[in-house]
N, C-alpha and C positions, 0 to 999 in steps of 0.2 A: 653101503649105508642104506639101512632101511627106511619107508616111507615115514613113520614117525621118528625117525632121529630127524629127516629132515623138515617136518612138522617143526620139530623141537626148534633146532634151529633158526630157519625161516619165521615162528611167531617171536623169539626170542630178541629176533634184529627190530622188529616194528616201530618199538617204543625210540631205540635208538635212530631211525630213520626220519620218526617225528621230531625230535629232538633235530637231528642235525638239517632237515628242512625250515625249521623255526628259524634259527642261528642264520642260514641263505637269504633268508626274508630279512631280517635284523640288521645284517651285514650292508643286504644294498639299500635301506632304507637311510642308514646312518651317510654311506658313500664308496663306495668300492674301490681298492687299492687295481690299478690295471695293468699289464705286462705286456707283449709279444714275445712267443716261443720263438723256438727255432725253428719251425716250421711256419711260422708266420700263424698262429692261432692266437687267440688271446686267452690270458688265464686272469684269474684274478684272486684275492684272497680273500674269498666265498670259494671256490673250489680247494683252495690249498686247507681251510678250517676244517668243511663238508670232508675232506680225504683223512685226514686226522680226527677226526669222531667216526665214520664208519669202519676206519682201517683195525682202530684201535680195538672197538668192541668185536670187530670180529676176528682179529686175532685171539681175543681173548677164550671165544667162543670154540675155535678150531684152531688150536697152535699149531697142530700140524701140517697144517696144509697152508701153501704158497698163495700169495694173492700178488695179482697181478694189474696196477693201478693204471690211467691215463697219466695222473699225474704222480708219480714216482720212479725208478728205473729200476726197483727190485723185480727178480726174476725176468726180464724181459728179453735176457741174453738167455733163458735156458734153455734146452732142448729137451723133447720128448716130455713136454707137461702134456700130464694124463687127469691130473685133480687137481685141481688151483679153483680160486675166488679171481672174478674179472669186476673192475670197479671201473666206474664213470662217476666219480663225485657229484659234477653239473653237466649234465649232456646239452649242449645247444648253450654255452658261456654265452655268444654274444645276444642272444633273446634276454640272458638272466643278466649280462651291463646293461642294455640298452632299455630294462623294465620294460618287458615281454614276457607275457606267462605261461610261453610250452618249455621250459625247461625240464629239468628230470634230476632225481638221486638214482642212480644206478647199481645196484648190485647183483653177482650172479653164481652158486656153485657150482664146476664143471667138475661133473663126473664122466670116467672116459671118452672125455673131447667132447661131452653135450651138458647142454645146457639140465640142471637136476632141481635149482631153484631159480625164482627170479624174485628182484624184491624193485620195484618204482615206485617214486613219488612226483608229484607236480607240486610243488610249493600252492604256489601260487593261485592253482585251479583246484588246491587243497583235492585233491584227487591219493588216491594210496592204492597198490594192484601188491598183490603178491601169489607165489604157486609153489608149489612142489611136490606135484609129481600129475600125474594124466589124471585129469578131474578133478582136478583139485588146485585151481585156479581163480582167484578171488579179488575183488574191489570193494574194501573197506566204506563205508560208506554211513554217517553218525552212524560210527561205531559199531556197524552191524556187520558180520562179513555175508557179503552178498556171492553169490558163486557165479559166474562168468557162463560154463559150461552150460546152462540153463539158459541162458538171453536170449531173447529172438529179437529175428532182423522187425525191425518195426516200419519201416520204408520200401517203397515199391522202388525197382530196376535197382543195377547195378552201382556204388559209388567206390573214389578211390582215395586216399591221401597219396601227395606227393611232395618230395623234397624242394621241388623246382615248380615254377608255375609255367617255364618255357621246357615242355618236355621232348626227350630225345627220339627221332622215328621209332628206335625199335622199343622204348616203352609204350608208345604208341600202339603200338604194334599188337605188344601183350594186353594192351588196354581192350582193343578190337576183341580179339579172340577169347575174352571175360564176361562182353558186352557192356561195356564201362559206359554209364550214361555220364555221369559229371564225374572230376576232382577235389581235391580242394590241398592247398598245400599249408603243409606241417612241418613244423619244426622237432627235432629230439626224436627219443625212445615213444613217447607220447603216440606217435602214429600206431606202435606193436599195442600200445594198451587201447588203440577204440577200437580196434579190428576184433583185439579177443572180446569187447564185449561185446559188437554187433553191432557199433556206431557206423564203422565202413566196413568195405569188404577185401578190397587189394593194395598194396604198396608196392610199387617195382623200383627196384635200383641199380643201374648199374657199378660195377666195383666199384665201391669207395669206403672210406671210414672205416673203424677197426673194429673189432670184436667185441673190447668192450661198449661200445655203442648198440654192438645189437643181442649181447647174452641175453640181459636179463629178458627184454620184451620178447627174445626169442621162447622163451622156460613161459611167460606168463600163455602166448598166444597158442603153443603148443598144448600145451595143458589145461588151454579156455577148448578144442577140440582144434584149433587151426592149423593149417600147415605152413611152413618155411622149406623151397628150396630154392638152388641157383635157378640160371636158365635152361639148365641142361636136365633139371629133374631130379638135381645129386643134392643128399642129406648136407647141411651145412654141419662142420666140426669145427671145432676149436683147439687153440696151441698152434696155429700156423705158422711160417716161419713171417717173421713181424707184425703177427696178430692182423693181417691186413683180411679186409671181408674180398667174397667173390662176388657175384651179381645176385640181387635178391628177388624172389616172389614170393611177396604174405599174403596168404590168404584165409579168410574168417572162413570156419564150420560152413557159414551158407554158402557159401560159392565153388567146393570143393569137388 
């Protein structure tokens, strides 16, 4: 797939993206239906509508290729996906019960186990990122597409987002060897979109959370010039066996 199919593509989902961040908004405004998974997560029906408006139009878009939800069980048993779609309807559910505004819409096309588009929204912080392909990584903004690639740090030393405000030695660790002056913690996908424009500069994590949690912002930061790998230096891929992530370091263009 060439850079404009996936142009094509990626502006093609936008509108749909706004649309089903509207309906999120609507949803918990009126009062949100709430569950517990099996895994002890919470879902709610704002996630289950958001999956059924993005799933829909992008099957529409790409019949042929597999998409691979949070919240669905299609394809999740197969082996050797090499091109699939990874969704995260609502990333960060209980920020979006609890009306909190770093949630996210998640979407991402994986070509050969990497990330080829990314598509984010923040409801809330009315925020829109989208990419597809190296330089060509964008934040929508009245309606303008601003390019990401281009942003300069506008702040002196080093800063980081993190998942946790009580952080673990060896993030620490990585923090040190950055020269991390402050944190600040974040919820969602949300952390991969301020890095690619130049709000922060590093996020470290150790294994946790799945894949679709971190495609798309993977596609947008990669493609804002930023780099993603584990601890060890190694390209992150995708299709693992239970989508499960390894340990992460993002880092924005500046700090590279």
């Amino acid at each position: 797939m060439n850079l404009e199919e996936r142009k094509k593509i990626t502006l093609s989902l936008i509108e749909t993206f706004n649309k089903a961040s509207q309906v999120a908004l609507d949803l918990r405004e009126v009062g949100l239906k709430k569950e517990i998974k099996s895994d002890n997560t919470p879902v709610s029906n704002g996630d289950i509508e958001v999956n059924k408006i993005l799933t829909t139009k992008i099957q529409e878009i790409t019949p042929n290729i597999a998409i691979v939800s949070e919240e669905s069980t299609n394809h999740k048993m197969d082996v050797d996906l090499n091109n699939f779609w990874l969704i995260d309807p609502i990333d960060g559910t209980r920020d979006y019960i609890n009306n909190r505004d770093e949630f996210t819409l998640n979407a991402s096309l994986i070509l050969d186990k990497k990330p080829a588009i990314g598509i984010i929204t923040a409801p809330a912080k009315k925020r829109v990122f989208y990419s597809y392909g190296l330089s060509h990584s964008y934040e929508l903004i009245d309606n303008q597409e601003i390019s990401l690639i281009n942003k300069k740090k506008d702040f002196n030393g080093n800063t980081a987002v993190s998942y946790s405000s009580d952080l673990k030695p060896e993030i620490l660790e990585i923090h040190k060897q950055y020269k991390i002056d402050s944190f600040q913690k974040m919820k969602s996908s949300l952390k991969f979109c301020v890095i690619a424009a130049g709000e922060f500069d590093i996020y470290v994590a150790e294994p946790r959370a799945y894949e679709w949690d971190i495609a798309a912002g993977h596609a947008i930061l990669e493609h804002a010039g930023g780099k993603i790998t584990d601890f060890n230096g190694d390209e992150i891929l995708y299709g693992k066996t239970e989508f499960r992530n390894p340990s992460l370091i993002l880092r924005s263009k500046n700090i590279l």
